[in-house]
N, C-alpha and C positions, 0 to 999 in steps of 0.2 A: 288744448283741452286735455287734460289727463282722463286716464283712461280706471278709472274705479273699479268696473267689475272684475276687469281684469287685475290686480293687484286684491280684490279681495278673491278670488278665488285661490292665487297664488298662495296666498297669505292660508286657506285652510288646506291646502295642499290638495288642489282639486283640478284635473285636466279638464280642460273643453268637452272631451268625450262623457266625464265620469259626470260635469256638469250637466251635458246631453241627455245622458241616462236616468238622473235622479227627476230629472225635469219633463223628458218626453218632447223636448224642443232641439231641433236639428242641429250637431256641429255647427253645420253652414252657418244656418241664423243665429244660432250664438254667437260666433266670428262676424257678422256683419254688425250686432250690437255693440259688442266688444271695439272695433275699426272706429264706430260711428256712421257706416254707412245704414245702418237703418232703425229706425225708430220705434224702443219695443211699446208695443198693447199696455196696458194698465192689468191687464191678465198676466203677459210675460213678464211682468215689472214684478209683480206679486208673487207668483209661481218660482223666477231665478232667488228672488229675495228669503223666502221659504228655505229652499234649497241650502242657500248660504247662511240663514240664520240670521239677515241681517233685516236691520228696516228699509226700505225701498228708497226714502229721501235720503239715505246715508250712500247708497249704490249710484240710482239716477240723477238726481238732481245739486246742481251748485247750491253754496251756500244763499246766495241771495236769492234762489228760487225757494228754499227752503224756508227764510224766514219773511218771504211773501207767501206761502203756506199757512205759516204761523197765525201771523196778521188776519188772515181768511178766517181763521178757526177760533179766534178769542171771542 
């Protein structure tokens, strides 16, 4: 499983902490999202994506989640 958020924060030149801060969501819990050891909220999904300026299904979800999203929404 590749690891997304992390390679997009990288990508705007953003540490964990500076991520921490902009979002008010703990290192820790950032780092256990990040691992995969824990599964963010639809809030923290929204909230990190914010932060990053990106879309949410571009950060969280695989492509094939994504275009059973899709599907849902036509």
């Amino acid at each position: 499983m590749d690891n997304k958020l992390r390679k997009i924060r990288n990508e705007r030149g953003m540490s964990i902490s500076e991520l921490s801060r902009r979002t008010k969501i703990s290192r820790q819990s950032i780092t256990k999202i990040e691992l995969h050891d824990s599964e963010p909220s639809g809030i923290t999904m929204l909230t990190i994506s914010k932060a990053l300026d990106r879309d949410p299904r571009e950060i969280f979800f695989t492509g094939s989640v994504i275009q059973g999203l899709q599907k849902q929404t036509v």
